[in-house]
C-alpha positions in Angstrom: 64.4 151.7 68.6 61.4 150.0 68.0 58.0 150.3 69.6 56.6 147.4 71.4 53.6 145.6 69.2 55.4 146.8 66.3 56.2 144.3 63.4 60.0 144.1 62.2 60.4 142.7 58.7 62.8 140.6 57.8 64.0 143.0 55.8 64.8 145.7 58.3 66.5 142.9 60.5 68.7 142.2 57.7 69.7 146.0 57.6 69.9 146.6 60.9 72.7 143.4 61.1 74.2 144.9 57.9 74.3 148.6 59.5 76.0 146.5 62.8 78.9 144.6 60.7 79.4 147.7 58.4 80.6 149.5 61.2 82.9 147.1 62.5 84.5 146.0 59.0 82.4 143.4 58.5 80.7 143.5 54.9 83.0 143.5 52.2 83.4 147.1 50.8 86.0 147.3 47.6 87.1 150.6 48.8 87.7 149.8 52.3 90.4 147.8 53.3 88.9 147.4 57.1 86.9 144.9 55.0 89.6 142.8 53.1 89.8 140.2 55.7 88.5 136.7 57.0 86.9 138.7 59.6 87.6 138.1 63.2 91.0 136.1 63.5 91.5 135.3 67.0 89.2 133.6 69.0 88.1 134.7 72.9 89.9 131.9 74.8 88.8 130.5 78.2 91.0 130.4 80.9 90.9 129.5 85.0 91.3 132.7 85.8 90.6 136.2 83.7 93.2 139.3 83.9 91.9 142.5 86.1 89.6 144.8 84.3 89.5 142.0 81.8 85.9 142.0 79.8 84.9 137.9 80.7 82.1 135.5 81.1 81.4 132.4 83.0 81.1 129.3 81.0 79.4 126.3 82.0 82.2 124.2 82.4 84.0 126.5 85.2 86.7 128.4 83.2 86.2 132.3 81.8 85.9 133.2 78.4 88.4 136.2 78.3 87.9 138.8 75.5 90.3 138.4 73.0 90.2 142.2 71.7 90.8 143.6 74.9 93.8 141.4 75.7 95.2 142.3 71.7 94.7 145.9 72.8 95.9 145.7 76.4 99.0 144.2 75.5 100.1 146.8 73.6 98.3 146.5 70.0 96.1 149.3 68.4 93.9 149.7 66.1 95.7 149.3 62.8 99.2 147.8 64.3 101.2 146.3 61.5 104.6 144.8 60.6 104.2 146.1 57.5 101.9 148.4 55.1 100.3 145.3 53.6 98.6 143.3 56.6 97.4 145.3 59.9 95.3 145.1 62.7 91.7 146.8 61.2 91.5 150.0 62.2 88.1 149.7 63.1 88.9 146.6 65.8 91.7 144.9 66.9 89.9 141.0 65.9 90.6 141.4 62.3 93.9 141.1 60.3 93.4 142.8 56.9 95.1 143.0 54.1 95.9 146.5 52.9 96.3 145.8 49.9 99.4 143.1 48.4 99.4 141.0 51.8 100.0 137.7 51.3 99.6 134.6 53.7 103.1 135.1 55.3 102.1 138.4 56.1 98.9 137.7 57.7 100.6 134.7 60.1 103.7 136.8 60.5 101.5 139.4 62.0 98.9 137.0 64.0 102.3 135.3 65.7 103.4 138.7 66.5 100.4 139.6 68.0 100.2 135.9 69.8 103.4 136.4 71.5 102.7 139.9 72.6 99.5 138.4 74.2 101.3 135.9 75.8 104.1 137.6 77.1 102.1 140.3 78.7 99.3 137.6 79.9 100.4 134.2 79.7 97.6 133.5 77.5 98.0 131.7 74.0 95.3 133.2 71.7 94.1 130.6 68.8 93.0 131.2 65.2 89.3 131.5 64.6 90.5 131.0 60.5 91.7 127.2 60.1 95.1 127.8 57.9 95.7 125.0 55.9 99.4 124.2 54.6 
């Protein structure tokens, strides 16, 4: 922690944020495949009403941001869940898809549709890209 009155330089906010996304996957590392991805690839999605025990907040227009991680993980997806050796679920969270190393784009959507049904057939919610996917 820091000490109140004491100055924080840019610098050391910078690391801090690094250390932060590090940990979660989040910096690209050649020898970590956690950090082969487009970083996190479903967004949290609002809804009228959020699942028991379900991590949510409030938004301004009335519906609940639900998080998307816990409803990935909750509906039966861990850490590292994958169709296949090449594209999984980071093992470090369940946002990412990563490639593990010869993934290609079928592999990431197969995976992300997977993981979309699951979702919805456990909650009725339809999770949505953060990536835009073009073609």
């Amino acid at each position: 922690g820091v000490a109140c009155g004491t100055r924080v330089t840019m610098s050391q906010v910078r690391e801090a944020v690094l250390a932060l996304r590090r940990g979660k996957g989040m910096v690209l590392d050649p020898s970590d495949h956690d950090t082969w991805s487009v970083g996190s690839f479903f967004l949290n999605p609002r809804v009228a009403q959020a699942p028991d025990g379900a991590p949510s907040w409030p938004q301004p227009d009335g519906s609940i941001k639900v998080s998307a991680a816990w409803l990935i993980e909750q509906a039966g997806f861990s850490k590292g869940f994958g169709l296949n050796d090449r594209a999984t679920l980071s093992t470090k969270h369940t946002l990412a898809i990563t490639n593990r190393g010869g993934a290609t784009a079928q592999d990431v959507l197969a995976l992300a549709a997977h993981v979309q049904a699951g979702v919805r057939a456990a909650y009725g919610i339809e999770l949505e890209f953060e990536p835009q996917v073009i073609g």
